[in-house]
C-alpha positions as CSV (number, residue, x, y, z in Angstrom):
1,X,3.6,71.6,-11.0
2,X,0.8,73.2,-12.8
3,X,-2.6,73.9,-11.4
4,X,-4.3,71.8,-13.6
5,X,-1.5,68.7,-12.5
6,X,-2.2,69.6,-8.7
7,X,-5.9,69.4,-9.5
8,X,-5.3,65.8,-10.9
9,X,-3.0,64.6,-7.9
10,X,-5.7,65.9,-5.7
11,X,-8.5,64.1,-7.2
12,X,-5.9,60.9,-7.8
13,X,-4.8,61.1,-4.0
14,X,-8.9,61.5,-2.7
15,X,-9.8,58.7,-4.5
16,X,-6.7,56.2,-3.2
17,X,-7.7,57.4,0.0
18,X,-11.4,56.4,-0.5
19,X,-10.6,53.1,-2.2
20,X,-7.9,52.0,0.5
21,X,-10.8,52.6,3.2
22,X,-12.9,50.2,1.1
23,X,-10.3,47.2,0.5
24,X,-6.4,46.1,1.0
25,X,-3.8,48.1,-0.6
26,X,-2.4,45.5,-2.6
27,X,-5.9,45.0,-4.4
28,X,-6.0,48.4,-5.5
29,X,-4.2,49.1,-8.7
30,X,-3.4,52.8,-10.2
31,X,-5.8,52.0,-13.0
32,X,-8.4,51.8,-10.3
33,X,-7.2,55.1,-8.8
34,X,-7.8,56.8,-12.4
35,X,-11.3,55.1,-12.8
36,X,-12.4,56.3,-9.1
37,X,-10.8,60.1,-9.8
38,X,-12.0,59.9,-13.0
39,X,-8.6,60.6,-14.9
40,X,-7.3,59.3,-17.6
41,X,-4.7,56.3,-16.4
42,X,-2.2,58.1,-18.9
43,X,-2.3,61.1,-17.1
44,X,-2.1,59.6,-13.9
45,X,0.5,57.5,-14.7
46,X,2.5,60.6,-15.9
47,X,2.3,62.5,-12.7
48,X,2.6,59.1,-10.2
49,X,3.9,55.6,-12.5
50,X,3.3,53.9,-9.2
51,X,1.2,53.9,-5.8
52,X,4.0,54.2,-4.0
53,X,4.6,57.7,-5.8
54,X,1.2,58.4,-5.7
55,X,1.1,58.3,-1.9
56,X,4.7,60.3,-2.0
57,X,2.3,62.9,-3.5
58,X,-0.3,62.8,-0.9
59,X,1.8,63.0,1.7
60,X,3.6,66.0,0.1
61,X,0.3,67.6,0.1
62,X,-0.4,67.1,4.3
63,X,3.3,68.6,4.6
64,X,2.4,72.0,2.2
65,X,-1.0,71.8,4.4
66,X,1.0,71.5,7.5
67,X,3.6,73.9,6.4
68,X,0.5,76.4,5.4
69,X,-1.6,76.3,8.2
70,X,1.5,76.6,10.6
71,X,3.0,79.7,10.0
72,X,2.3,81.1,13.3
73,X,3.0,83.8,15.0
74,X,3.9,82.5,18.4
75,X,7.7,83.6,19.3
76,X,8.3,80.5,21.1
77,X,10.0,77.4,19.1
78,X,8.4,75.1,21.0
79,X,4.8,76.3,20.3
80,X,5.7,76.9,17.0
81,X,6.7,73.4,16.2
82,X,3.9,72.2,18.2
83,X,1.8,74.1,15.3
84,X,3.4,72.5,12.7
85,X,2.9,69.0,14.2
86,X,-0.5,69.2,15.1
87,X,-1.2,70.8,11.8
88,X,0.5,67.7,9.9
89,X,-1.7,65.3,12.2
90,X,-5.3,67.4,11.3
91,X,-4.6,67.6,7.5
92,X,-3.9,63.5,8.1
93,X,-6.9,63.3,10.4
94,X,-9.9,62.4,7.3
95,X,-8.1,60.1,6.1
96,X,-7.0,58.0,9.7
97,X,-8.2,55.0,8.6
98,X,-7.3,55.2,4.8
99,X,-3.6,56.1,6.0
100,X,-3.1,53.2,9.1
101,X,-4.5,50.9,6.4
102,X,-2.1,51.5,3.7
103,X,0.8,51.7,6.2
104,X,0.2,48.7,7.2
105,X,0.0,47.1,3.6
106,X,2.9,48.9,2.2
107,X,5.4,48.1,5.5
108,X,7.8,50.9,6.6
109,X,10.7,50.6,3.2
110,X,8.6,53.3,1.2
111,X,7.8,55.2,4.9
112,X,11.2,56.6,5.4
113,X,11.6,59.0,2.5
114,X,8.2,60.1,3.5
115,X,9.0,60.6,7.2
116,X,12.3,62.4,6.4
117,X,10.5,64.9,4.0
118,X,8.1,65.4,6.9
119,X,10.3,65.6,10.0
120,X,12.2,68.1,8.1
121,X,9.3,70.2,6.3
122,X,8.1,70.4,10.1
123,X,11.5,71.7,11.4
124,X,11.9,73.9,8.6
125,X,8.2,75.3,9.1
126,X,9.0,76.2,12.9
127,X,11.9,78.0,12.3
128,X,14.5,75.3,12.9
129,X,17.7,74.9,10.7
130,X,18.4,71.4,9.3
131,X,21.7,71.8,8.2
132,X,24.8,70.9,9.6
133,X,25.6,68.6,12.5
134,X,22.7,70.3,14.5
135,X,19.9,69.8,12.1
136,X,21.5,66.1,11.4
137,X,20.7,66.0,15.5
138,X,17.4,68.1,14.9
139,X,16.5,65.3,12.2
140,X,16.9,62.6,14.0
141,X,15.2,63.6,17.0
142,X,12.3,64.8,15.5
143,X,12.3,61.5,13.6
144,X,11.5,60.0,17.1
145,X,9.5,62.6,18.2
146,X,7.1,61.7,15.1
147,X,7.2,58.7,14.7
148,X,6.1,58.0,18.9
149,X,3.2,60.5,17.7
150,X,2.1,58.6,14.7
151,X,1.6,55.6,17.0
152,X,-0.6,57.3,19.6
153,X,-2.5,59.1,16.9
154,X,-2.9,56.0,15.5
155,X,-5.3,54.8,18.6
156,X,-6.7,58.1,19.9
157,X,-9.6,58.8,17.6
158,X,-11.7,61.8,18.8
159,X,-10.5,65.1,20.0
160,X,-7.0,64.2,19.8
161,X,-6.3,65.2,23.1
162,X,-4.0,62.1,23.8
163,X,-2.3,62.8,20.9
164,X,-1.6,66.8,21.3
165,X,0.1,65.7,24.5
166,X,2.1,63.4,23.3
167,X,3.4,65.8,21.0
168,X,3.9,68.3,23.8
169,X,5.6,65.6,26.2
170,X,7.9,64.3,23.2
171,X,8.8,68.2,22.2
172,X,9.7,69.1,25.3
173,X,12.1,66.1,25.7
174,X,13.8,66.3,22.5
175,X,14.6,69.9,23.5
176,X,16.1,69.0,26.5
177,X,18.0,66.0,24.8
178,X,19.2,68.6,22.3
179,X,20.3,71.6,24.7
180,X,22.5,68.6,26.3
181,X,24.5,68.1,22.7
182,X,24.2,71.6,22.1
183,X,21.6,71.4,19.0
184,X,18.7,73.0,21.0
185,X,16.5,75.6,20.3
């Protein structure tokens, strides 16, 4: 994608964001969307033909800032997943509201190709191979492991603290659930 198509997503994705924290999903439209980012509806519709793939683009755009942010330099898996988690959950964090409403709206069908680009874009980010009968055992866990941490972030609004515990807790038991089928890390 170019810059000046990343610079139109952006602006499209901001603008669902602010007009989902306004009113219901299902009254907002994608012409809408163009009027609020100011963008030609042809244009949008050309990069996203739907809201569906609009949000698919948004949420694309928390896993490359997730996957940015995260590269750390801590040698241990564990902490380097938690990284990539936690930086997942802050590039969601403005938009908490925007994001629980349109969940909610949309139900969890369009969810799980978004949750499977995520669960592996945060395995991949840590270091963790997703191939094979492992990573199909990797996958799943962390599927578990995210979506349990969706739902507490969901309700701890602050300094996250609940949340960055969860994900710690949860981590920490996938890795012994893993070790025991011989997927660990």
């Amino acid at each position: 994608m170019t810059n000046s198509a990343n610079t139109l997503t952006d602006r499209a994705g901001q603008a669902a964001l602010e007009l989902a924290q306004d009113r219901p999903w299902s009254q907002i439209s994608l012409l809408d969307i163009a009027a609020k980012a100011e963008i030609g509806f042809a244009e949008l519709f050309v990069l996203a033909s739907s809201k569906r793939a609009l949000m698919d683009l948004v949420s694309a755009g928390f896993d490359q800032a997730a996957m940015a942010t995260a590269q750390s330099a801590q040698t241990d898996l564990h902490d380097r997943l938690f990284d990539a988690v936690m930086a997942r959950i802050e590039a969601m964090e403005p938009h908490r509201h925007a994001l629980i409403a349109i969940a909610a709206d949309e139900g969890p069908a369009p969810m799980a190709p978004r949750i499977a680009r995520t669960v592996r874009a945060l395995l991949e980010t840590a270091g963790l191979d997703t191939g094979g009968l492992k990573g199909a055992a990797r996958l799943a866990a962390m599927s578990l492991v995210w979506g349990r941490v969706i739902q507490v972030w969901r309700d701890d609004e602050g300094a996250l603290n609940r949340t960055m515990a969860e994900i710690d807790k949860r981590l920490k038991a996938m890795r012994g659930q893993l070790a025991r089928l011989g997927a660990g890390f």
